[in-house]
C-alpha distance (Angstrom), angle and dihedral (degrees) to the residues before:
residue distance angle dihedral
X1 . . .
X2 3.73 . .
X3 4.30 121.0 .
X4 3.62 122.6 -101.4
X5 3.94 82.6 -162.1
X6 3.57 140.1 25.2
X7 4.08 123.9 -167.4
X8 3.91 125.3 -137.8
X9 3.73 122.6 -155.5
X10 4.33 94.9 -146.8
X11 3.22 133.0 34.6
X12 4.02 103.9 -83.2
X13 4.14 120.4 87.3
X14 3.80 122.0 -139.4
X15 3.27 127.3 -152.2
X16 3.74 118.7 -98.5
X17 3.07 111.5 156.2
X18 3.79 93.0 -108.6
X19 3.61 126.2 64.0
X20 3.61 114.9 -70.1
X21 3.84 133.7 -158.1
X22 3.79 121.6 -147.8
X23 4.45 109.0 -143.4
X24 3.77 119.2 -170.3
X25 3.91 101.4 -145.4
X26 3.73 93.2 11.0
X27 3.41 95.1 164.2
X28 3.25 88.5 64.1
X29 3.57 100.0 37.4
X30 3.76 108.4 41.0
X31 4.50 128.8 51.1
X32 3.59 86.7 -141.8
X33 3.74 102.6 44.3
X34 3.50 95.7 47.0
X35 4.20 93.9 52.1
X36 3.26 87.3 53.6
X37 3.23 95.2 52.9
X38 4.00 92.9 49.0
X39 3.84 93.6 52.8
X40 3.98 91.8 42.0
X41 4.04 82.8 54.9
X42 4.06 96.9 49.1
X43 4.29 90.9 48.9
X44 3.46 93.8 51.4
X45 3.96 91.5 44.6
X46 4.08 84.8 44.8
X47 4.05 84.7 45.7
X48 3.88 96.1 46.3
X49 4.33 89.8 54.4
X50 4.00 84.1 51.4
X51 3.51 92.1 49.7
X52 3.88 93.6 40.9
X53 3.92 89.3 58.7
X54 3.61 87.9 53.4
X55 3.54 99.8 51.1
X56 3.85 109.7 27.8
X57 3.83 121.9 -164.2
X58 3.94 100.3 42.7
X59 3.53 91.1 73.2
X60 4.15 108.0 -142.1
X61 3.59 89.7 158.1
X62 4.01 91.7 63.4
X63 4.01 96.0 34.7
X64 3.66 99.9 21.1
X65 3.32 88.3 -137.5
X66 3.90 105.5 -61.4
X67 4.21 111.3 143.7
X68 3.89 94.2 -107.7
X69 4.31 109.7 144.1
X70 4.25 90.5 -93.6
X71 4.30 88.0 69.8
X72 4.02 92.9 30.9
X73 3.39 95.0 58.7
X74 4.43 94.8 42.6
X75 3.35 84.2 54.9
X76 3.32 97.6 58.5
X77 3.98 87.9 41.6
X78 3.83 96.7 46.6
X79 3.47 106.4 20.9
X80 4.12 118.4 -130.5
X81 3.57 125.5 -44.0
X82 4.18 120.4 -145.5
X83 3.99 85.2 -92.5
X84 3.71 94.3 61.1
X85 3.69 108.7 107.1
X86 3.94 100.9 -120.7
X87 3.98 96.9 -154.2
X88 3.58 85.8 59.8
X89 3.94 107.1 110.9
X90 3.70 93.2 -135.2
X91 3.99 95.9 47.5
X92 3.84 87.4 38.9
X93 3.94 91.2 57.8
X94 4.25 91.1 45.0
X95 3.71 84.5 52.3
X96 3.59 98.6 53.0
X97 4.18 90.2 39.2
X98 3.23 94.8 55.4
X99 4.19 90.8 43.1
X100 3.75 86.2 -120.9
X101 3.73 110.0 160.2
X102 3.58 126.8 153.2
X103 4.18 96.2 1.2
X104 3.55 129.6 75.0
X105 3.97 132.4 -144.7
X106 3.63 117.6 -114.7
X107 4.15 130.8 8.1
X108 3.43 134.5 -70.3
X109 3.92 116.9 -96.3
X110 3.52 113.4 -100.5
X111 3.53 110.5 -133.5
């Protein structure tokens, strides 16, 4: 069954091939928005503890990945992994201290 209407939490549209409403504060606003929001939140955590076992010492499965001074400072230690998000100032800067360019430290995930 396709949508007739698709819900944004922000303030931009996407295409969807249906018609789509744009909600400021969605989550707080709209049923849907905000269990989508709840189930995106509990596979990333479940993600962050896989990638955590793969790549000990940065500690996703504590932080889940949020900047706080734990993942700043492994970064620095260890350098990024291939999960780090590279237009993210603080991975951006290890990159270009450690002269990293095209490569990426650590392995990708196996599923």
């Amino acid at each position: 069954m396709r949508p007739r209407l698709v819900f944004v939490d922000g303030v931009d549209r996407i295409e969807a091939g249906c018609d789509c409403e744009a909600v400021v504060s969605g989550d707080a606003l709209v049923l849907s928005i905000a269990a989508a929001s709840i189930v995106a939140k509990v596979v990333r955590d479940r993600l962050m503890k896989r990638i955590g076992a793969a790549h000990p010492g940065y500690g996703f499965e504590r932080h889940m990945g949020y900047a706080v001074p734990e993942h700043r400072r492994a970064l620095v230690a260890l350098g990024p992994t291939v999960h780090h998000r590279r237009s993210f100032a603080p991975v951006a800067d290890a990159y270009n201290e450690r002269g990293i360019m095209d490569g990426f430290a650590g392995d990708l995930l196996a599923p």
